[in-house]
C-alpha positions in Angstrom: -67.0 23.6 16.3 -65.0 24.8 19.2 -63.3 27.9 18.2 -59.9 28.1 17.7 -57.4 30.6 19.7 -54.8 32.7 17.4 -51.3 31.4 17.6 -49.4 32.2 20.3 -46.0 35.0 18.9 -43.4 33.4 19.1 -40.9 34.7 22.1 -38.0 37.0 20.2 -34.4 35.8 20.5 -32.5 35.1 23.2 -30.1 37.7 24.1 -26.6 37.1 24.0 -24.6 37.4 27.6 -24.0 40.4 29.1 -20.1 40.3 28.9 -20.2 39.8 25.5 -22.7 42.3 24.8 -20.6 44.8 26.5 -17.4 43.6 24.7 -18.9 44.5 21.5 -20.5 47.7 22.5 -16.8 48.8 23.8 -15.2 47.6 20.6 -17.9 49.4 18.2 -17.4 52.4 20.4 -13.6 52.4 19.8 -14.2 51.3 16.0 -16.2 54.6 15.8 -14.1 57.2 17.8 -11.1 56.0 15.7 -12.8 56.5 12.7 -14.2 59.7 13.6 -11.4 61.3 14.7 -8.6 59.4 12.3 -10.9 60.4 9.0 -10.8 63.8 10.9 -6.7 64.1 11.1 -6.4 62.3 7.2 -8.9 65.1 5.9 -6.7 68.0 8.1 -3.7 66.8 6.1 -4.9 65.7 2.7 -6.8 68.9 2.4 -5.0 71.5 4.6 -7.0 74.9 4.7 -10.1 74.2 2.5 -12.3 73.5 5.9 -15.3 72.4 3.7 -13.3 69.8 2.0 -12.3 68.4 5.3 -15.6 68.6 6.4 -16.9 66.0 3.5 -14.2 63.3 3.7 -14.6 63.7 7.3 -18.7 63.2 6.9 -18.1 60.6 4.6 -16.1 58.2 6.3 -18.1 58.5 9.3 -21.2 57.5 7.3 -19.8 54.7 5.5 -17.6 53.7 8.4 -20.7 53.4 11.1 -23.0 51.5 8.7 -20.0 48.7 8.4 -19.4 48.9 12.4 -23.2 48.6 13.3 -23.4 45.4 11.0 -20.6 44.0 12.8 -21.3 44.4 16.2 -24.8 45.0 16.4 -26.0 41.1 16.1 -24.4 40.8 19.8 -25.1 43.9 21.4 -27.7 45.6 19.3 -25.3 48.1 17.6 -25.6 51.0 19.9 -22.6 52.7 20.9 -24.1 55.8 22.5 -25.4 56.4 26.5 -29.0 58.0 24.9 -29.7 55.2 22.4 -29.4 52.7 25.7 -31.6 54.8 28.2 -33.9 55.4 25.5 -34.1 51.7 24.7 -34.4 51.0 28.5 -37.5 53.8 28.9 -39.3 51.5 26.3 -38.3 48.0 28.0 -36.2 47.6 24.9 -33.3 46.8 27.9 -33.3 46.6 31.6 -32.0 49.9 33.4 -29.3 47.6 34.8 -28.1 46.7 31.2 -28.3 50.3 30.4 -26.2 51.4 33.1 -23.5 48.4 32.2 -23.5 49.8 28.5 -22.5 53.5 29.7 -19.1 53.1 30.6 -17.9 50.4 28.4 -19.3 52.7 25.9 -17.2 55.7 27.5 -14.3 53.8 27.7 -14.1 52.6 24.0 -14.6 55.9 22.4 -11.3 57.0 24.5 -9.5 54.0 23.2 -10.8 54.3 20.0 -9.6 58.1 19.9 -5.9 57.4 21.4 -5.4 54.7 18.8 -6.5 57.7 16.3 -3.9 60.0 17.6 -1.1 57.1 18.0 -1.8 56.3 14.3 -1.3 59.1 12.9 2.3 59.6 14.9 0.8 62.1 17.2 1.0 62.1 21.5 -1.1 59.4 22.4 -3.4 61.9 24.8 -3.3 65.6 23.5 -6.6 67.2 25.2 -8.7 69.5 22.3 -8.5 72.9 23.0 -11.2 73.2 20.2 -14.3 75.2 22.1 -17.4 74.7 20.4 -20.0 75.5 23.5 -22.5 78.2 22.0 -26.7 78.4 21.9 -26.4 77.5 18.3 -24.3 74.5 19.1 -26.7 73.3 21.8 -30.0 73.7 19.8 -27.7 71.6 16.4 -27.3 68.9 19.2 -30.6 68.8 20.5 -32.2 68.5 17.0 -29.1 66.1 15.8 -29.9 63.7 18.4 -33.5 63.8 18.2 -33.4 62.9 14.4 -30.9 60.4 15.3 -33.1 58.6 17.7 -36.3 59.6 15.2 -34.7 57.1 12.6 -33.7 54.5 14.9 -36.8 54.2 16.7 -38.9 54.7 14.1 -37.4 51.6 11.8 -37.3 49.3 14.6 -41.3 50.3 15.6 -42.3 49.7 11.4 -40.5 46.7 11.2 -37.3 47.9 8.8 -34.6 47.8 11.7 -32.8 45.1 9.4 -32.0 48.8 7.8 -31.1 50.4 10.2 -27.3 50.4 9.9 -27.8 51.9 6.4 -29.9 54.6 7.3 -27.7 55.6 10.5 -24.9 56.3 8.5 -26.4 58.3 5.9 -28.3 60.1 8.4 -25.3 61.1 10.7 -23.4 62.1 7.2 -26.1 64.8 6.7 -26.3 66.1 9.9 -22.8 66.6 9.6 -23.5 69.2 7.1 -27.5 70.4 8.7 -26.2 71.3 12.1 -23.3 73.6 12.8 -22.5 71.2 15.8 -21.7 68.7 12.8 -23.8 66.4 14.8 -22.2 64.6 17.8 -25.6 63.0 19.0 -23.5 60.4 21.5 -22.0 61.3 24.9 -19.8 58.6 24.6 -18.3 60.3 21.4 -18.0 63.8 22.9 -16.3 62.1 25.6 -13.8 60.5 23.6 -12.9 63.5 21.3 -11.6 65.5 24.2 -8.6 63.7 24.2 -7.6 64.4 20.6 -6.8 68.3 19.6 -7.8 67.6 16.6 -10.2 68.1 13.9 -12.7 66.3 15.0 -12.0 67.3 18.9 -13.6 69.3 21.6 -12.5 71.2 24.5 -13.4 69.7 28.0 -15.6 73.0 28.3 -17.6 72.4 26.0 -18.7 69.1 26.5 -21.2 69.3 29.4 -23.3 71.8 26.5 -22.9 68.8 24.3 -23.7 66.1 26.7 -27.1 67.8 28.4 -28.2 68.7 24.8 -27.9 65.5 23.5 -29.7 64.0 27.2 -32.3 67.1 26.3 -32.4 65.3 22.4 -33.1 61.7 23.9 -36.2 63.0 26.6 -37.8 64.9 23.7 -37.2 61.8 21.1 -39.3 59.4 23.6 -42.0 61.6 23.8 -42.2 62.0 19.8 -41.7 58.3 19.3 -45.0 57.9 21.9 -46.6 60.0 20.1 -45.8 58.7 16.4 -45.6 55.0 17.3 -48.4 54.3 20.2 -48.9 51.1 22.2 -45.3 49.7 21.8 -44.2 46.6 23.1 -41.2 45.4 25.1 -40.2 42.6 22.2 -40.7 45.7 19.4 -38.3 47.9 21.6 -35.7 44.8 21.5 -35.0 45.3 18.1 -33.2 49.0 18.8 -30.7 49.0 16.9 -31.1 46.3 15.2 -32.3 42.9 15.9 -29.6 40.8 17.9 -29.6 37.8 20.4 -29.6 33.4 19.8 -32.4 32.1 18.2 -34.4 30.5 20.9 -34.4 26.4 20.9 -36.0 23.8 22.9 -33.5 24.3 25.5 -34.0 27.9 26.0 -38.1 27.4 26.1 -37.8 25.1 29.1 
């Protein structure tokens, strides 16, 4: 009997066009600075002077509020909302360098919408620049190892198979790290970007953030080389899945 091959996979989903990818990684961007930094000003008032307290609403509605804004936007655009989850997409063919560089500043520029529709919210100057300096060694090593463990747990779900949980364990993870690092975990250059322009809470001085950024860049090099080493011979349509999985489902039309 002539032997028979193994089926083909089947190609992964189409993914959806670059405009609206980008439209939904600048409106989860601004979803998540506003949140950020508005649960930051709400726990400043409700709990003036117990810094802990603060701390924890702060922590919690960050956790709860990314899970809900990586279900709704990461269908289209993956769900990424931060410069190092793209580039370490793209160094695992995940996403073209191109598509990489496209998600950068739409990212950028929705976590500062999304943190002067914070401030305006809350009745306060629509730009007031943090004065909040938080650039020390301890705060650069918390940054490194926040967004090492972030990329860790997004990485490793998408390479096992579970990135359908992704969202869930995200959001719990950043909650933590709130509390694990004395940075309270940033992780995202897009965020620190975007909480320079609220002296708030949940801001940060312009001074500080090049520390932030270049630990978090230092965070996303090391993650690659852990995930290499953890999860060997990836492939392209695997890395696709970072967040989570996202695209049209491919039909007839789409295979011609």
């Amino acid at each position: 009997m002539p032997r028979r091959e193994p089926p083909a996979p089947s190609p992964g989903p189409v993914p959806a066009a670059l405009w609206r990818r980008l439209a939904a990684e600048f409106l989860g961007s601004a979803f998540l600075a506003a949140l950020v930094i508005g649960s930051g000003i709400a726990a400043q008032r409700l709990s003036p002077s117990d810094t802990g307290l603060e701390l924890l609403e702060n922590a919690a509605a960050t956790a709860g509020g990314l899970f809900a804004i990586i279900l709704m936007f990461g269908s289209v655009s993956g769900g990424h909302f931060n410069p190092v989850v793209s580039f370490v997409d793209a160094a695992f063919g995940g996403l073209s360098w191109r598509d990489a560089g496209a998600y950068l500043p739409a990212q950028v520029a929705g976590c500062t919408v999304g943190a002067i529709a914070a401030n305006v919210m809350f009745s306060l100057s629509a730009v007031s620049i943090s004065v909040k300096d938080r650039a020390s060694p301890a705060h650069f090593l918390s940054e490194v190892i926040a967004t090492v463990g972030l990329m860790l747990v997004i990485f490793a779900l998408a390479r096992s198979g579970r990135s359908r949980t992704t969202p869930a364990a995200v959001g719990a993870y950043i909650g933590a790290a709130y509390f694990f690092t004395s940075s309270a975990s940033f992780a995202n250059p897009a965020i620190t970007v975007g909480r320079m322009f609220s002296d708030t809470f949940a801001g940060i001085a312009p001074s500080s953030a090049p520390s932030f950024i270049g630990a978090q860049v230092v965070g996303g090099i090391l993650a690659i080389g852990l995930v290499k080493i953890l999860y060997p011979g990836i492939t392209a349509a695997e890395a696709a899945d970072v967040a989570v999985p996202h695209g049209q489902p491919r039909t007839s039309a789409h295979r011609r």
